[in-house]
N, C-alpha and C positions, 0 to 999 in steps of 0.2 A: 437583270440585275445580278442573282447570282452566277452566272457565265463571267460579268466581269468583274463581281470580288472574287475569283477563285483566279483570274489573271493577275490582278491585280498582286494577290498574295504568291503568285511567281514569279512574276516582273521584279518586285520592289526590292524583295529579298537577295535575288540573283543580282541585280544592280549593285545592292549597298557591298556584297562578295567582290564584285567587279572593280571597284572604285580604289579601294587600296592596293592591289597589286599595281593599277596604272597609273599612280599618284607615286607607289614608292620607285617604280622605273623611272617616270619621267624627273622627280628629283633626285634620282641612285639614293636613295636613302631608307636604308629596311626600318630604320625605327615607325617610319611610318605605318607599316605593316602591325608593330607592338600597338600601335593607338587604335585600328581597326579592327583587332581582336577584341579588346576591351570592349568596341562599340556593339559586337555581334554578342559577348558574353552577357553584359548588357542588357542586349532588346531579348536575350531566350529568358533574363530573372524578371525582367518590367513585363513580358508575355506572360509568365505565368501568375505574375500577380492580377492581369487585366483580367485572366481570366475568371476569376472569385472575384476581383474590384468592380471589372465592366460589364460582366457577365452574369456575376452574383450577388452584386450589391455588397461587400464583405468588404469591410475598409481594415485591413492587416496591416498594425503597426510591429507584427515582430515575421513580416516576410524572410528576412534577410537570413532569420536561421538557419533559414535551408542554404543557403550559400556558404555558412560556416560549416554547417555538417559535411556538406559534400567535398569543402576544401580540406577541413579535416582528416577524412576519412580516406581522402584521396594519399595524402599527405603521409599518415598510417603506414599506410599499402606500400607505398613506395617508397617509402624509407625500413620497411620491411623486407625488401629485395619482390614485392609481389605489386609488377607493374601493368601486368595485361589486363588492359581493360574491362575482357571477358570475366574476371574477377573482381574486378574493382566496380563497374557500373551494377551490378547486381547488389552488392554489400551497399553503394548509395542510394540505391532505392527504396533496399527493405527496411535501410534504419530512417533514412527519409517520411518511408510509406507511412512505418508505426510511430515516429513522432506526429507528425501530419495528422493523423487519426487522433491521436492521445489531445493533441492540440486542439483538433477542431470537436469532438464528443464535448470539451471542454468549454468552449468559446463557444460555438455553435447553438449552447443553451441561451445564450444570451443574444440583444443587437443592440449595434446604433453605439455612441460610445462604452458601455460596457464592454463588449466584442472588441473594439479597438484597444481597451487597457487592459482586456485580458491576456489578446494576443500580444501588448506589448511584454509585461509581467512574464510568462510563459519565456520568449523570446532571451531576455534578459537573466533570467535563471540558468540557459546556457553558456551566454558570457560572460557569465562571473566564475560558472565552474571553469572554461574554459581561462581566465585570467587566471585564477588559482590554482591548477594543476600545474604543476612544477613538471610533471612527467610530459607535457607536450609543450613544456618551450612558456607558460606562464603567459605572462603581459607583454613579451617580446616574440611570441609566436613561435611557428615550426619552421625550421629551414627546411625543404625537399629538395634531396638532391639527384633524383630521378625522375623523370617525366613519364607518362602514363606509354605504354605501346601496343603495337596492335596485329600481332603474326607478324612483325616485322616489315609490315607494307608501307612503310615511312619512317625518316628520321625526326624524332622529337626534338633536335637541336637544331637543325635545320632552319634556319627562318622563313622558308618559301613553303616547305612542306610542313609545320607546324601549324604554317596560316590557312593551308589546307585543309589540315586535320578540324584546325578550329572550325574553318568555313562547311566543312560539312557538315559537322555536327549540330549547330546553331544552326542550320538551313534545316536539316532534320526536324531538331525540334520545335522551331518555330512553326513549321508546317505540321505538325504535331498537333499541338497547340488551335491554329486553325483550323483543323479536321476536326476537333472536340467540341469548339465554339461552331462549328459548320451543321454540327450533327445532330439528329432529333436531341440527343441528350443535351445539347446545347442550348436546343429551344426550351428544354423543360426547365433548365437553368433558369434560363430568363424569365419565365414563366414564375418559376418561386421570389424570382428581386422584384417582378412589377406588383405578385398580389399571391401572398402564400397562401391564404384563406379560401382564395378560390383556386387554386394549385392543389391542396390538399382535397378538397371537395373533387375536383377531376380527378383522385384517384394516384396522384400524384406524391409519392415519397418524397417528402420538403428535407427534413433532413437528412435523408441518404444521399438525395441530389448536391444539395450543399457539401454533406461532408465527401462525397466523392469528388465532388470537384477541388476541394480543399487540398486532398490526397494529390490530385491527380499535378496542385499545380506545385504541390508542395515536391514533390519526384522529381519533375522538371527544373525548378532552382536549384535542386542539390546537385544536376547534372553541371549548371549552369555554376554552379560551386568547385566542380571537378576542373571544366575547362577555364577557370582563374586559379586555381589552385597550381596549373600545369603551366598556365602564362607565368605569373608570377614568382612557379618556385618557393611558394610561401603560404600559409595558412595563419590569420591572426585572426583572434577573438574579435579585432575590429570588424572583418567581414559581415561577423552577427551581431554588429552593434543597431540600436536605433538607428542613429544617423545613418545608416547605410539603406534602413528599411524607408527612413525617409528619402531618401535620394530616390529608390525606387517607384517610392510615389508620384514624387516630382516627374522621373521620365514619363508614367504614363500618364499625367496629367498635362504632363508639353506636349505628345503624341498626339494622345485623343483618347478620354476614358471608353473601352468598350467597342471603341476599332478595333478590328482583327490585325491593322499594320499602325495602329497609333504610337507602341513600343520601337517599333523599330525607327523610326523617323525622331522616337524623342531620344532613344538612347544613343542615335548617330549625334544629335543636337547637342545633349548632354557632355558626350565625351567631346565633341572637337569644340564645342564652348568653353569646356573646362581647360581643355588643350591650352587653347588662342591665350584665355581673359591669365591662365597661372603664369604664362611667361612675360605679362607685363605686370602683377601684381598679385601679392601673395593672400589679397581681400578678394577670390575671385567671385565666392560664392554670394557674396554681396551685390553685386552686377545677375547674377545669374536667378538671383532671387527676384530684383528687380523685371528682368526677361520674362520669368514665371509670371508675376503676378499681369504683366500685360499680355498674355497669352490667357489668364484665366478670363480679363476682363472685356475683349478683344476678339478673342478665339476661344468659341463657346465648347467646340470640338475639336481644339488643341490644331497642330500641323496637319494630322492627315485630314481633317476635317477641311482646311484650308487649302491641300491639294486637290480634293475631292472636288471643292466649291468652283475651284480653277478649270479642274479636267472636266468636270460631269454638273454645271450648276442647277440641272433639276436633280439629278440624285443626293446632291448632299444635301439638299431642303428634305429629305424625307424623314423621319423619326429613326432613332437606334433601331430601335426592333428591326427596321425591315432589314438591315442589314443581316442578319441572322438568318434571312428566309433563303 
């Protein structure tokens, strides 16, 4: 079973890379390439939510921050003449790392809806600074007018090698992300979402494991901040709004909460649903809503649970956990 979630989490990810370079040849049409970044941007912010959501029990209503921090900060740097990466992924980490900490010391004391309106509160305290500073652009946001670079091994305006750039990094960290959910530290995770009481009693640091995984996913959306900060050429307070933290939830509850590939299958869904449903009707989220709720009622384990059920139907009868093993 673990030999084939560890293909699985090579396969899928490599495919979803795959699909938009051969979608935008066979229409010549690069914008297609713009909507496939998005979807890869995406499944690396709904990964790291999965991973404190599905992994740790931890329902974050103010995820989205770290997407605005990283776009931010990205945003900063390069509009400061200072684009290389090598500088810029470090300064997203560390202020990533200690909001992350500061957020989850915070939240962490508490669960169950407290923990959700804390994280939301917390969350929300940044996008109000962020509307009101005048000095990055207010309620209309940052223009960036340089794209992040890397020794010079590709061109950021580029649209083939941009998608590049994107698709390595999102493979990266996605597979990142899997490594941590794969990892004893993984299993202790889960270990604290099924029964902290007897997690503690084994000896087991309940709140170090939580708050480092909090850390851990909160790094990875601010990355995941940078490469839409780079797509978009923009950083707005909206990034870190609610509704964005909620949109995130929604991917990985169309995925499958607590799949290690539930994120990527819901944020490819998300974005070419969003895609399809906007250009007949500007109510898209309406219809998409509807989608959601027969996928919760439907599909107990979201899309990949439903591929799983197709490709392997004794493995996906098995319990979360063993997926972990």
């Amino acid at each position: 079973m673990h030999g084939r979630l560890e293909i699985q989490s090579i396969v899928i990810p490599l495919l979803a890379i795959a699909i938009g370079p051969i979608v935008a040849l066979i229409t010549d049409d690069v914008y297609v390439l713009h909507i496939f970044e998005r979807a890869l941007i995406f499944a690396v912010a709904a990964a790291s939510l999965n991973l404190i959501l599905g992994f740790g029990g931890m329902v974050s209503f103010g995820h989205a921050v770290f997407i605005g921090l990283g776009a931010y900060i990205t945003g900063i740097m390069s509009n400061a003449d200072i684009t290389a990466l090598w500088l810029q992924i470090p300064a997203i980490l560390a202020v990533t790392g200690i909001v992350a900490m500061v957020m989850g010391l915070i939240a962490l004391r508490t669960t169950g809806v407290h923990f959700i309106m804390i994280t939301l509160a917390l969350a929300q305290i940044f996008y109000y600074t962020a509307v009101s500073s005048s000095t990055f652009g207010g309620d209309d946001g940052l223009v960036i007018y340089e794209r992040s670079t890397f020794f010079g091994l590709y061109d950021p305006w580029d649209s083939w090698q941009f998608y590049g750039f994107v698709a390595i990094v999102s493979l990266g960290l996605i597979w990142l992300v899997t490594a941590v959910t794969s990892s004893d530290f993984g299993l202790r995770l889960l270990a604290t979402r099924e029964n902290p009481q007897r997690s503690a009693a084994l000896g087991f640091h309940v709140l170090g494991t939580r708050l480092l995984a909090f850390v851990i996913a909160g790094m990875v959306c601010g990355l995941a901040g940078m490469l839409l900060a780079n797509q978009s050429e923009f950083a707005t307070p909206g990034y870190a709004n609610w509704q964005r933290s909620g949109e995130l939830l929604a991917i990985v509850i169309l995925g499958g909460v607590g799949l290690r590939m539930g994120p990527v299958y819901g944020a490819f869904a998300f974005i070419l649903v969003e895609h399809t449903l906007a250009s007949y009707t500007n109510h898209w989220a309406l219809y998409f809503g509807l989608i959601l709720i027969l996928v919760v009622l439907f599909l107990h384990r979201g899309l990949a649970g439903l591929v799983e059920r197709v490709l392997r139907p004794r493995a996906a009868k098995r319990p979360e956990f063993e997926e972990a093993r």
